[in-house]
C-alpha positions as CSV (number, residue, x, y, z in Angstrom):
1,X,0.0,0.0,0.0
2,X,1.2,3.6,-1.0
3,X,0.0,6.4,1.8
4,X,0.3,10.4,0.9
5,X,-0.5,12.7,3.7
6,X,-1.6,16.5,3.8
7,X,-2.8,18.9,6.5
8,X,-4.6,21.9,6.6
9,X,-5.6,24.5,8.7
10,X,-2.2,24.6,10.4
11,X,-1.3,27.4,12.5
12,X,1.4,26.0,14.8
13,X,1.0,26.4,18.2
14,X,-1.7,29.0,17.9
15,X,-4.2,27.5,19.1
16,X,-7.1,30.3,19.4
17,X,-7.1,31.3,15.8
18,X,-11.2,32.1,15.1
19,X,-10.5,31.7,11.0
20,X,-8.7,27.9,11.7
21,X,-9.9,26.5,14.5
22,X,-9.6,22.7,13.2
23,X,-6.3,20.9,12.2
24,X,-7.3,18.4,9.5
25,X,-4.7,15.8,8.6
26,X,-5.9,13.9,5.1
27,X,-4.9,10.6,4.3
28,X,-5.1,9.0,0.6
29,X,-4.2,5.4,0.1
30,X,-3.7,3.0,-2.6
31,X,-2.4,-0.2,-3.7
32,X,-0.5,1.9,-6.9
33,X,2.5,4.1,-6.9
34,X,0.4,6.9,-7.4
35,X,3.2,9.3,-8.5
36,X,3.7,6.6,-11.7
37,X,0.2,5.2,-12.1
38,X,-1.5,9.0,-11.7
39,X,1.0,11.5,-12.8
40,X,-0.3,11.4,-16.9
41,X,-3.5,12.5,-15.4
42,X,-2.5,14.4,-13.2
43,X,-0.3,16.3,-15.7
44,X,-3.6,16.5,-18.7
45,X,-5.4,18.1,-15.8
46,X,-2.5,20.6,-15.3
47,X,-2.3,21.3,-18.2
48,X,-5.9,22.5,-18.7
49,X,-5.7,24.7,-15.9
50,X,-2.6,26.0,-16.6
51,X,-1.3,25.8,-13.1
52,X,1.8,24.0,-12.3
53,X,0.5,22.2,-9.5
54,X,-3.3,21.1,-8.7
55,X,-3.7,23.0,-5.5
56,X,-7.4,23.2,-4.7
57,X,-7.3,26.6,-3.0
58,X,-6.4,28.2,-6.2
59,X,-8.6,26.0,-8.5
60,X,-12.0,26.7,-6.8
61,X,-15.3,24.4,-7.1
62,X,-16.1,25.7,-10.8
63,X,-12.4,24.2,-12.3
64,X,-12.7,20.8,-9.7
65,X,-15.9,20.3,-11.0
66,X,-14.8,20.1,-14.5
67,X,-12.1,17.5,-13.3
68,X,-14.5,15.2,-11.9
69,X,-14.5,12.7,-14.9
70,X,-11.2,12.3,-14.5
71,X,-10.7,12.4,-11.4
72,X,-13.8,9.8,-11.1
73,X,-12.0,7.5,-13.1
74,X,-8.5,7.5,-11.2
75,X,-10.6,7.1,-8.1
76,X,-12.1,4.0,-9.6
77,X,-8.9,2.2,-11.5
78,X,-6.6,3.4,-8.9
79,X,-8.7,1.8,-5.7
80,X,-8.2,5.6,-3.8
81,X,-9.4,5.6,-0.3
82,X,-9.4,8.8,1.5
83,X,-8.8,8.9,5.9
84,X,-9.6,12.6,7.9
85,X,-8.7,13.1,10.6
86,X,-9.0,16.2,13.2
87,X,-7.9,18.3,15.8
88,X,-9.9,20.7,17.6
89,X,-7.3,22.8,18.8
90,X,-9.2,24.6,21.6
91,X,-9.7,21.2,23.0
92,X,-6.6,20.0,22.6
93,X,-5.1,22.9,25.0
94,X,-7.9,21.7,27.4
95,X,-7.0,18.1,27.0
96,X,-3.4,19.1,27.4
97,X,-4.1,20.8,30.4
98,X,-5.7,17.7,32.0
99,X,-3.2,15.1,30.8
100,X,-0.7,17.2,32.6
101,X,-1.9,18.6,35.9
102,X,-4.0,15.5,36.4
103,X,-1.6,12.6,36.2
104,X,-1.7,10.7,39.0
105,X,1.7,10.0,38.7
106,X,2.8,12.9,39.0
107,X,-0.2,15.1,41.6
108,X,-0.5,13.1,44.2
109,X,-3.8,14.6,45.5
110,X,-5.4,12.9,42.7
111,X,-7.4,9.6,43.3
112,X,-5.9,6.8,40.6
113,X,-9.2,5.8,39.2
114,X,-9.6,9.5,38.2
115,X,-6.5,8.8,35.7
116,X,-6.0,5.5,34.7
117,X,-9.9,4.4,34.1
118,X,-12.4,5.9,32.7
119,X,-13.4,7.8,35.1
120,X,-11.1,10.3,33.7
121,X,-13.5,11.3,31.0
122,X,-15.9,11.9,34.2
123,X,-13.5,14.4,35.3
124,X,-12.4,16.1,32.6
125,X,-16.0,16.8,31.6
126,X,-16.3,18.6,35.0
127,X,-13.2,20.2,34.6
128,X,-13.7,21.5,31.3
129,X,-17.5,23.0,33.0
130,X,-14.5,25.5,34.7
131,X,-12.9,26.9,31.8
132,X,-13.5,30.1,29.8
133,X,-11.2,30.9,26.6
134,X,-9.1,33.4,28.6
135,X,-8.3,30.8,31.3
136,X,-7.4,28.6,28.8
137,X,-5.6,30.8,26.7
138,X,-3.2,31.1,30.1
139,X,-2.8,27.3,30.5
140,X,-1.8,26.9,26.9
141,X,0.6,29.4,27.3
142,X,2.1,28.4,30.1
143,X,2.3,24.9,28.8
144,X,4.5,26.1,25.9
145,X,6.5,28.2,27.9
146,X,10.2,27.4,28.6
147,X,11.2,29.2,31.1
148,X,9.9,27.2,34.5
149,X,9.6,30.1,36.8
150,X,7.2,32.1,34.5
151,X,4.9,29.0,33.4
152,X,4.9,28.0,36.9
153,X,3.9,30.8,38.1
154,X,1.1,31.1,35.4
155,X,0.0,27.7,36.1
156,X,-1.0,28.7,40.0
157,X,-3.0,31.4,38.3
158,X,-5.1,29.2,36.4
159,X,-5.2,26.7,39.3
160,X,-6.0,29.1,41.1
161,X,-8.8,30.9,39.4
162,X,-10.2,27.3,38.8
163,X,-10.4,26.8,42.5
164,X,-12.4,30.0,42.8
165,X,-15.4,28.1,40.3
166,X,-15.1,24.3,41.5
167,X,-18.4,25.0,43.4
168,X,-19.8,25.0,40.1
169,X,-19.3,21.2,40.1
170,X,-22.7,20.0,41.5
171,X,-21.8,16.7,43.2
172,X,-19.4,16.4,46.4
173,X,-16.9,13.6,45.0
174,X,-16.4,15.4,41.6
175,X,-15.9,19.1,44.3
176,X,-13.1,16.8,46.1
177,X,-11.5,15.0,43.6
178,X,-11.0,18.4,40.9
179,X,-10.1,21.0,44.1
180,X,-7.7,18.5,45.9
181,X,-5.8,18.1,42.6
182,X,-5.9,22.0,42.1
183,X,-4.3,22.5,45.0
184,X,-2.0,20.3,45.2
185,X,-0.8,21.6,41.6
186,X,-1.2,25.4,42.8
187,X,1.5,24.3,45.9
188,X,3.6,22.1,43.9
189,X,4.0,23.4,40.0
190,X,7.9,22.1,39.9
191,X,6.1,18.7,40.3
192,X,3.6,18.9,37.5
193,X,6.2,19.4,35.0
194,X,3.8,21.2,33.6
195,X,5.8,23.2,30.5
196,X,8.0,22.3,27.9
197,X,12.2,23.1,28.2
198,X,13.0,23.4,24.2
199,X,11.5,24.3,21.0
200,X,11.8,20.1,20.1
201,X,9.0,19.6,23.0
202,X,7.0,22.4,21.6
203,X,6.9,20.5,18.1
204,X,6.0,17.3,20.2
205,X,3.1,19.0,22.1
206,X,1.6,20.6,19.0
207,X,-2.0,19.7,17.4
208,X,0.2,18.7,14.5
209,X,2.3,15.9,16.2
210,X,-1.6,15.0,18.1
211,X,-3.0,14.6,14.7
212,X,0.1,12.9,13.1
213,X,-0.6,10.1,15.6
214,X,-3.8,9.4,14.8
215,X,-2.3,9.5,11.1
216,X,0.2,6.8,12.0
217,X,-2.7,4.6,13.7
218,X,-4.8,5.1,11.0
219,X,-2.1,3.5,8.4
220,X,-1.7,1.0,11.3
221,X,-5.2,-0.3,11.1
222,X,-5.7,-0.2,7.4
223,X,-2.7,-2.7,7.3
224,X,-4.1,-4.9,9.5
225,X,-7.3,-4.8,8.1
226,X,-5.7,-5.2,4.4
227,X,-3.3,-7.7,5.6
228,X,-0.7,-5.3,3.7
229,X,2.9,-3.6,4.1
230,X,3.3,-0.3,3.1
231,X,5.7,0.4,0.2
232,X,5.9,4.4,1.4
233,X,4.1,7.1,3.1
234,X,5.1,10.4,1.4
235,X,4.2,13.5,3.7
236,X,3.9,17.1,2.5
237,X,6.8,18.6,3.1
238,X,6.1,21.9,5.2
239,X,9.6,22.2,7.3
240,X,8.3,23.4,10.9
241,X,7.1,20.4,11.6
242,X,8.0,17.1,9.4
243,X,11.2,17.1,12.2
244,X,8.7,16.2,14.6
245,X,6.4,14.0,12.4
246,X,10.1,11.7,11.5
247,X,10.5,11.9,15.5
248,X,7.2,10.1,16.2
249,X,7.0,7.8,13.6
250,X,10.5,6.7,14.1
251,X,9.5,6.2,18.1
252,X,6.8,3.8,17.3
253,X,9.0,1.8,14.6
254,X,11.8,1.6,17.5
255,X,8.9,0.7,20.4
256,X,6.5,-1.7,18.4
257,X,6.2,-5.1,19.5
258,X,3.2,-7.6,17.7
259,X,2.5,-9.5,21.1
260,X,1.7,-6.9,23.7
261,X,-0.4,-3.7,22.8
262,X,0.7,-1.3,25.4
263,X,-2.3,-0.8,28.5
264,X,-2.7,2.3,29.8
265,X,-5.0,1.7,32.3
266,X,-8.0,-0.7,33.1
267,X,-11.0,0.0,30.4
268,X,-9.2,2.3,28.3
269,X,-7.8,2.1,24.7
270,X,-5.0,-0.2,24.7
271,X,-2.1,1.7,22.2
272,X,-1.6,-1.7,19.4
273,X,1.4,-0.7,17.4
274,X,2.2,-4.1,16.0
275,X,1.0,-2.8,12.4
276,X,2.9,0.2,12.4
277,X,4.6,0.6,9.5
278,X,8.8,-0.8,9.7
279,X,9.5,2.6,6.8
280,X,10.4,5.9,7.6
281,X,8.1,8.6,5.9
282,X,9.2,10.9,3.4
283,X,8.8,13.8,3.1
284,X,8.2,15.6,-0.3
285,X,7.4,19.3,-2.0
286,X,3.5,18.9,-3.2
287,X,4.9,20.1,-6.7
288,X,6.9,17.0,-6.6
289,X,4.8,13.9,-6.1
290,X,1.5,13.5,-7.7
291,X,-0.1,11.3,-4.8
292,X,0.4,14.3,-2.7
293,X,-1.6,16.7,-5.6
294,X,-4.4,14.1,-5.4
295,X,-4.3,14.2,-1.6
296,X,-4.5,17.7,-1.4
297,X,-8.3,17.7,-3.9
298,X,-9.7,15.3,-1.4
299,X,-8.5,17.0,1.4
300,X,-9.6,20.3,0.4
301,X,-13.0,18.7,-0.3
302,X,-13.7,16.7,2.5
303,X,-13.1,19.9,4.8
304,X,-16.1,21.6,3.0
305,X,-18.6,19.0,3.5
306,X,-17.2,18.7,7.3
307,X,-17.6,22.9,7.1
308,X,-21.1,22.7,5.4
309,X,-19.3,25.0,2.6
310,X,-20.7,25.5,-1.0
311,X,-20.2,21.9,-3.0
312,X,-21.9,21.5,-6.4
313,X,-23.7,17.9,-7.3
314,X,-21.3,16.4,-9.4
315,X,-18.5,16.7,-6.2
316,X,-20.4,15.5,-3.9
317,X,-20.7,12.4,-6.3
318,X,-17.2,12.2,-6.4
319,X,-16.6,12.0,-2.8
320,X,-19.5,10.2,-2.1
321,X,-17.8,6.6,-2.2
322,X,-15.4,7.9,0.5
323,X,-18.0,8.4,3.5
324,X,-18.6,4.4,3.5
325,X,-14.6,3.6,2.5
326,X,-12.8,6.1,4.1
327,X,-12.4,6.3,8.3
328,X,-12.4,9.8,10.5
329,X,-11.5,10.0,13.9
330,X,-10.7,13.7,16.1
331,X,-9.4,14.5,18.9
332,X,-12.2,17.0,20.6
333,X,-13.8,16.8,23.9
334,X,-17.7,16.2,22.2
335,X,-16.0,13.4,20.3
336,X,-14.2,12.0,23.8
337,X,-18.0,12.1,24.9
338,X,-19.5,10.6,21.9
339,X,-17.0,7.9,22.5
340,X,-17.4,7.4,26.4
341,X,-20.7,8.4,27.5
342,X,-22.3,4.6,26.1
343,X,-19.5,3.0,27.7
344,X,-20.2,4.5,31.1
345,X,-23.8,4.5,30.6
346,X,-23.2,0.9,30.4
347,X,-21.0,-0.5,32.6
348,X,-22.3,-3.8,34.6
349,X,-23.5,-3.6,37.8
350,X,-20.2,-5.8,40.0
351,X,-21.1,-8.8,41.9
352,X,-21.2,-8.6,46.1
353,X,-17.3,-10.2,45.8
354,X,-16.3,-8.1,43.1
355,X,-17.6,-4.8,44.9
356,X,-15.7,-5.8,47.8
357,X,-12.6,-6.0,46.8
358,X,-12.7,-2.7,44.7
359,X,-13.6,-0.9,47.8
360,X,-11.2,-2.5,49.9
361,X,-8.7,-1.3,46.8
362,X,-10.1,2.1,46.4
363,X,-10.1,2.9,50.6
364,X,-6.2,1.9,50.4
365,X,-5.5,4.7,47.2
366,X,-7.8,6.8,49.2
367,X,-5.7,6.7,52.5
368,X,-2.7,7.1,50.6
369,X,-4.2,9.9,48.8
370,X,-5.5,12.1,51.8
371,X,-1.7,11.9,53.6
372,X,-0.8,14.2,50.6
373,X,-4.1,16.3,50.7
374,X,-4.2,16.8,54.6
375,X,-2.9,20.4,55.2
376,X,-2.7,22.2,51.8
């Protein structure tokens, strides 16, 4: 299998940009070399147009539209399948935010079912009930701050003014759980770790590198649905951030084992990277590679129907086939409730034994728990 990747809506760490606020990573695959098998099309098509490259942007629905014949049929020889994936950005700085100051590994005022089982998604649905864009704006900055004193002390100002709202949370345990953890985090910031120390861990924290994961997964799981390899993955070249996207997929390459999916906690996703593909990606000019000139019309496309922008019939035609081929996923906190609210909804009711020994296990985190909360 041949995989060509494009993004759009990229605007770096900027999270809180009103024109861009989704990071869409697009994803074409096919069994064909598509820079061989599609680049006479692709060429007659630039040629028509006049353009150099097919860059969607520039072409506009009236010039696609007169492609789709074309573009139909390489769709239909070529076996093209198109993946999307997203980022909401303003979510991811919330996420972030929770990932970080929330570990129980690292605040030790938080109870370990709040982390490491669902009950996570519990809390950071309460959590997120605190925030306002300007308080989140101030975590986000402080996260990508490098200087430890000043995103310290910007973190006890959010923890802080968080603390001032956690009445807001209507049930006691959800009060105790979120305010212990603030405060713990509001008297301890050097052991929340909470910012990054160099431009490299900026790139790592970034929508981009978030969305580049799911990327990587995605590819993952069409190989092992497809039973296939993958002869390349050619990437957009766009040089802020294909350092960081060689850096990921070269961590899973080096970290993959087919036995053991990693577990991250009890009834939570367990991280399979045994499909993960054993190539490095490469990364190309979109002038260069005609997979990545085909990736970049689906891409373009896809984001308008997601958008509920201006598509005429014969396009949505076209991409038609994709909405029962292709797969989406995002990372956004309605889509972390989409995915977790029927799963806590439905959880079975434990037998007398089993009740017993979780409470017997959940008084002993408890104790240890409350040494650490007892005086802040």
């Amino acid at each position: 299998m041949y995989f060509y990747v494009d993004e759009s809506g990229q605007t770096g760490l900027n999270l809180f940009d009103p024109q861009q606020p989704v990071l869409y990573y697009g994803v074409l695959s096919s069994p064909h070399n598509l820079d061989e098998a599609a680049r006479a099309a692709v060429e007659k098509i630039r040629q028509r147009f006049n353009v150099e490259r097919l860059h969607s942007n520039e072409l506009g629905i009236g010039r696609l539209t007169s492609a789709v014949p074309e573009l139909s049929a390489l769709q239909k020889e070529l076996d093209l399948t198109f993946d999307i994936y997203r980022v909401v950005k303003v979510d991811h700085a919330l996420i972030s935010f929770f990932d970080q100051v929330f570990d129980q590994g690292l605040n030790k005022a938080v109870p370990w079912t709040a982390y490491w089982a669902p009950l996570r998604f519990v809390v950071l649905a309460k959590l997120a009930y605190l925030f306002d864009e300007e308080l989140l704006k101030l975590a986000w900055k402080a996260r990508i701050e490098k200087k430890s004193a000043k995103a310290n002390g910007m973190l006890k100002q959010v923890c802080d003014a968080l603390l001032e709202r956690v009445d807001w949370i209507p049930d006691p345990r959800g009060r105790e759980i979120i305010g212990d953890a603030l405060k713990w985090a509001s008297k301890n910031p050097d052991d929340i770790h909470y910012n990054v120390y160099s431009n490299d861990e900026k790139l790592q924290i970034s929508p981009n590198l978030i969305g580049f994961q799911s990327v990587m997964h995605g590819i993952a799981l069409r190989l092992k649905v497809g039973g296939g390899d993958a002869a390349s993955i050619v990437v957009d070249r766009q040089g802020e951030f294909n350092k960081a996207q060689e850096w990921i997929t070269d961590f899973y390459r080096s970290v993959k084992d087919k036995d053991t999916p990693w577990e991250v906690g009890p009834g939570l996703p367990k991280m399979d990277l045994a499909n993960i593909p054993n190539i490095p990606i490469t990364c190309t000019p979109g002038d260069m590679n005609a997979g990545l000139e085909l990736v970049d019309i689906y891409l373009w496309l896809m984001k308008r129907v997601f958008e509920k922008k201006e598509m005429t019939p014969e396009l949505l035609e076209f991409v038609a086939p994709q909405f029962e081929k292709g797969m989406t996923d995002e990372v956004s906190f309605e889509g972390i409730m989409k995915r977790w609210e029927p799963v806590l909804m439905s959880l079975p009711e434990p037998t007398p034994e089993e009740e017993r020994k979780f409470r017997a296990i959940l008084e002993r985190h408890e104790e240890e728990r409350k040494r650490h909360v007892d005086g802040l």
